[in-house]
C-alpha atoms as one frame of an Amber mdcrd trajectory, in Angstrom:
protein
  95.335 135.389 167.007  96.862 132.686 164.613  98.801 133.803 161.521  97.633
 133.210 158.380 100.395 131.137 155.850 102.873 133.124 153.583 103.126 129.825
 151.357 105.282 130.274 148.824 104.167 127.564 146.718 101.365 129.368 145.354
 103.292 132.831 144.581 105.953 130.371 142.818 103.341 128.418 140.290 102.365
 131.689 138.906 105.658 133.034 138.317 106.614 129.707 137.043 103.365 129.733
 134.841 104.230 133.211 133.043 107.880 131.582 132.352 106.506 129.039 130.958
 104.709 131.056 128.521 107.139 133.258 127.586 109.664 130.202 127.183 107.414
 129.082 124.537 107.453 132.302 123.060 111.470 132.180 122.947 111.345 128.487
 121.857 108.801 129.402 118.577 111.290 131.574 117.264 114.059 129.265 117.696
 115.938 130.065 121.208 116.637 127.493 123.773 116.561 129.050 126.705 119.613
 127.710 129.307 119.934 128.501 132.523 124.105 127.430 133.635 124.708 126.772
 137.162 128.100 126.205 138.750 128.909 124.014 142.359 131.831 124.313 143.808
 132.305 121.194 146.124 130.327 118.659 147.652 127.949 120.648 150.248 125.011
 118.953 150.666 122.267 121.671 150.999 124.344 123.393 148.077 124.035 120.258
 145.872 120.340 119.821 146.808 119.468 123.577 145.882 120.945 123.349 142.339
 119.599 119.745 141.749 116.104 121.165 142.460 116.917 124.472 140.113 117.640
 122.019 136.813 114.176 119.903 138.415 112.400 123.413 137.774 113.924 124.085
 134.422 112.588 121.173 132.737 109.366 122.041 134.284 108.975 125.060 132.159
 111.220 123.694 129.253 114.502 125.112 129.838 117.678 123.492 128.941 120.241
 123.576 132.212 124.023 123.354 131.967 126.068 122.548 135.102 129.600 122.697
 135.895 130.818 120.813 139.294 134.157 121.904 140.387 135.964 119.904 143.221
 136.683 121.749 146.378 140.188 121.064 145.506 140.147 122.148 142.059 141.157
 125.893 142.810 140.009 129.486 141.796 141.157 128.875 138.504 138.897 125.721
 138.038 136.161 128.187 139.199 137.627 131.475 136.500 137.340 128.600 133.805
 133.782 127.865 134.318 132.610 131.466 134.709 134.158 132.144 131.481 133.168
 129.118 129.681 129.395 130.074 130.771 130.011 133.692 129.212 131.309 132.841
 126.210 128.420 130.265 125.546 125.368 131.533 123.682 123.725 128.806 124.816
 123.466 129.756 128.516 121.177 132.868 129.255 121.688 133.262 132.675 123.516
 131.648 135.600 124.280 131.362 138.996 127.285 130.414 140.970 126.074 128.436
 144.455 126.841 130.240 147.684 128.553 129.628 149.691 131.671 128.778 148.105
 134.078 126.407 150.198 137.267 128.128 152.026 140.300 128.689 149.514 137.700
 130.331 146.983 137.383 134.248 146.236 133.384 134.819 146.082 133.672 138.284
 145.689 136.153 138.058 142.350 133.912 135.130 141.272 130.756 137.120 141.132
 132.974 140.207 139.230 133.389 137.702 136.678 129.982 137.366 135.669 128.363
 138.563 132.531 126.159 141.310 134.220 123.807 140.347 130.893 123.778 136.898
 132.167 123.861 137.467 135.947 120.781 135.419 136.996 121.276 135.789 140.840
 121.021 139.666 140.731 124.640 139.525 142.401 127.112 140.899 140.028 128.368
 144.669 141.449 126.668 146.567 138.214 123.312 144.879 139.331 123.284 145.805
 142.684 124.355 149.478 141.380 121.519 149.345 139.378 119.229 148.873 142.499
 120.925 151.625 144.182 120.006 153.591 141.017 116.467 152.500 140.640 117.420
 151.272 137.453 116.207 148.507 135.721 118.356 145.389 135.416 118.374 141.670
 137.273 116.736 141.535 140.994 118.218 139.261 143.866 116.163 136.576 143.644
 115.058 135.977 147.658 114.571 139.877 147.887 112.563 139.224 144.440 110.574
 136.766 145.565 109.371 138.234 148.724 108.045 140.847 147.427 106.254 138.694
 144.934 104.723 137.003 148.065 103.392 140.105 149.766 101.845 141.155 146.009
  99.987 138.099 145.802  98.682 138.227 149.179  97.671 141.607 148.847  99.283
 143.091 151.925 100.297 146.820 151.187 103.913 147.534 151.713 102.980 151.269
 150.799 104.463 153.704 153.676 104.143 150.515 156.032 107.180 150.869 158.295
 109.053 147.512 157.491 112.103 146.755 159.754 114.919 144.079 157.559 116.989
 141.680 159.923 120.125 141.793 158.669 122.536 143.314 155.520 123.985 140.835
 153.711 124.656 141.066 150.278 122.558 138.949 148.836 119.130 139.391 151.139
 119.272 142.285 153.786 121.086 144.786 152.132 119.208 144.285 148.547 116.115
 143.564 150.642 115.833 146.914 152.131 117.233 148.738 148.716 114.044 147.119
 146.742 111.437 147.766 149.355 112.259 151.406 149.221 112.583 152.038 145.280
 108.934 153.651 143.969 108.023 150.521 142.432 104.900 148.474 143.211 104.873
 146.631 146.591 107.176 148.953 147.525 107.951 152.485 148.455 107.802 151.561
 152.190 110.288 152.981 155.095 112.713 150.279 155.731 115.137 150.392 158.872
 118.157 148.040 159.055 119.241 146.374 161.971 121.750 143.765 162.299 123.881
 141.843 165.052 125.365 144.677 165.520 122.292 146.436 167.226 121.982 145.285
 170.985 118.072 146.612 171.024 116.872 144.753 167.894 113.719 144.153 169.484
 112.846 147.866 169.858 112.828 148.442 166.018 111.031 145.035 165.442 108.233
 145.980 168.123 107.246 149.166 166.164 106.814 146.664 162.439 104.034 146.535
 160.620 106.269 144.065 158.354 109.221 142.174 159.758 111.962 140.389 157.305
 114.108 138.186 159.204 117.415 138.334 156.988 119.776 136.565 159.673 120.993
 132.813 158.894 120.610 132.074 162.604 117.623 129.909 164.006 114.746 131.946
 166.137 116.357 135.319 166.083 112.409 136.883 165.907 110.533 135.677 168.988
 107.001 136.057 169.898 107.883 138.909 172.320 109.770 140.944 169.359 106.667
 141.198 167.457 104.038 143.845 167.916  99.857 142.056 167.141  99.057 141.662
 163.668 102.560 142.181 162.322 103.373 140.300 159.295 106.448 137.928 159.827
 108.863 136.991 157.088 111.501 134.708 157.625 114.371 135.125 154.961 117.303
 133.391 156.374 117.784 130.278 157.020 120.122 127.729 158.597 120.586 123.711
 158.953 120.989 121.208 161.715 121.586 118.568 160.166 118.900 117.637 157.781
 116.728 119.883 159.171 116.112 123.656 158.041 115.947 125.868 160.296 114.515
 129.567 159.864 114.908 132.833 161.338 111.549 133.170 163.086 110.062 131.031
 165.698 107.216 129.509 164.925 105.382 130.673 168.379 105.566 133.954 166.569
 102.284 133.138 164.291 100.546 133.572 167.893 100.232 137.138 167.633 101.210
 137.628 163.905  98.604 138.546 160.905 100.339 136.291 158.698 103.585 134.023
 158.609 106.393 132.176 156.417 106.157 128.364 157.124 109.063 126.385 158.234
 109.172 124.881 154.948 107.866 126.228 151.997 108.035 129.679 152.542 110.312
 132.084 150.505 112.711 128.990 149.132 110.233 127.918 146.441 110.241 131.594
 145.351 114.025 131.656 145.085 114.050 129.600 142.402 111.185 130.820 140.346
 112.465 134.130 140.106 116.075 132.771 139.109 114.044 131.365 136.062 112.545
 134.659 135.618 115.528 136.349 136.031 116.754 133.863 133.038 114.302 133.761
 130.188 114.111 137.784 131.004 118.024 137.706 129.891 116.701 135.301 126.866
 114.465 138.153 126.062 116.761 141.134 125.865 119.616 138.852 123.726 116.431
 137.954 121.416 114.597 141.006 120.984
C-alpha cells in the first residue's frame, strides 16, 4: 500500500479563495481589513513564519501591521505592543509568534489579547469557548486539519482518532474540536502524550492518527495499523531542515499521509486569515 498525499496546498487555496471574497466584501463598504502580528526576537523559523503570513495577506488584499520587539527589550516592550494592537481599529486580528524567547511571560502575553481580536484561537476565553462548544475563534493548526480531512472527504464521524500530544495550542485544542458535534467531527478522540510508555498500543487501534509532538519520527511504520490515515501536526528543525512528527516509511501501510513539506503549515496560515476577516466581520456587521 502507498499513502495517498494530505497536501495542504490545495485545502489552503480554497480557504484563501473565500477570504478573498469576503475581503472584498469588507473593502466595498469601506473596511481595511489588518491582520497585526508581533515577533519577539530574532528566531529564524519565527521570522520566516510571520514574513510568509504578511506574503499571504497581500495575496487576498489585507493590510498587515508588525511590531518586532528585541529579545532584550523586556515584557513590557511586549505589554506595549499587545496594547497598541488593541487599541487600534485598524488591526482586526493578531497573533503573537510562539515561541517567545526566555525572560518573556507567554501565558500573561496571550491574557492580554483582545479575545475579539485573538486571531490564533489562543486567548483563555477562546479556548473556554471550545470547551463550551461555543462559537468564537478556532486554533488555527487544529482548524486547518480538519479543513484537510473535509476536503478529502475522509469521515471523522465515530472514527476512533488517537491525538499525539496536549499542548495548548495543537493537542489539547486538537482533540477538544474533533469531539464537538460539528461537521468533520464528532469522532472519539484518546490523548496520549510522553507521558504514556505504550503509545503505540492506542496508535495501533487508529483509524486517524494526529501526531501533535514537536519531536522528529515519533509515529513509525510499526505504530500504525493498514489503511490508517496519518497526520503529522508537530514539527521540529535541524537546522534548515523541517522535520515532522511522522516518518515518512509510514505512507507504506497508510491510506493517506501529510508530506514532509506542505502538509498542515500552508493551512496554518489560511485559517489565521480566516480567523481575521471573520473578526472584520463581527466589528462590521
Amino acid at each position: 500500500m502507498t499513502a495517498q498525499l494530505l497536501a495542504g496546498g490545495p485545502v489552503a487555496e480554497a480557504i484563501l479563495a473565500d477570504v478573498q471574497v469576503r475581503v472584498a466584501a469588507l473593502n466595498a463598504k469601506g473596511v481595511n481589513v489588518g491582520l497585526g502580528t508581533i515577533l519577539v526576537g530574532d528566531d529564524g523559523p519565527s521570522a520566516s513564519y510571520v514574513k510568509k503570513k504578511h506574503e499571504t495577506c497581500a495575496q487576498v488584499g489585507m493590510v498587515s501591521h508588525n511590531h518586532n520587539i528585541p529579545a532584550e527589550g523586556g515584557q513590557q516592550a511586549l505589554v506595549d505592543a499587545l496594547d497598541d494592537f488593541n487599541r487600534n481599529p485598524e488591526v482586526h486580528g493578531y497573533i503573537l509568534q510562539l515561541p517567545l524567547p526566555d525572560g518573556f511571560d507567554s501565558a500573561a502575553a496571550l491574557a492580554m489579547i483582545d479575545p475579539a481580536k485573538d486571531a490564533d484561537g489562543l486567548h483563555p476565553e477562546n479556548l473556554g469557548k471550545l470547551v463550551l462548544m461555543e462559537d468564537g475563534a478556532l486554533p488555527c493548526t487544529p482548524a486547518g486539519i480538519v479543513e484537510m480531512l473535509k476536503f478529502y472527504e475522509i469521515d471523522v464521524k465515530g472514527k476512533n482518532v488517537v491525538v499525539v500530544g496536549r499542548g495548548t495550542t495543537l493537542g489539547r485544542p486538537m482533540a477538544l474540536l474533533l469531539t464537538t458535534k460539528n461537521e468533520g467531527a464528532n469522532a472519539a478522540v484518546t490523548v496520549v502524550h510522553t507521558g504514556v510508555p505504550n503509545i503505540a498500543d492506542y496508535t495501533r487501534e487508529a483509524d486517524i492518527v494526529i501526531a501533535a509532538v514537536g519531536r522528529p519520527g515519533t509515529i513509525t511504520k510499526d505504530m500504525v495499523k493498514p489503511g490508517a490515515v496519518v497526520v503529522s501536526g508537530g514539527i521540529s528543525w535541524e537546522g534548515k531542515k523541517l522535520l515532522p512528527d511522522v516518518n515518512e516509511d509510514v505512507g507504506e501501510v497508510a491510506s493517506w499521509i501529510t508530506p514532509r513539506l506542505g502538509g498542515v503549515g500552508p493551512l496554518t496560515v489560511a485559517m489565521l486569515l480566516a480567523n481575521t476577516v471573520a473578526a472584520a466581520e463581527r466589528a462590521n456587521p
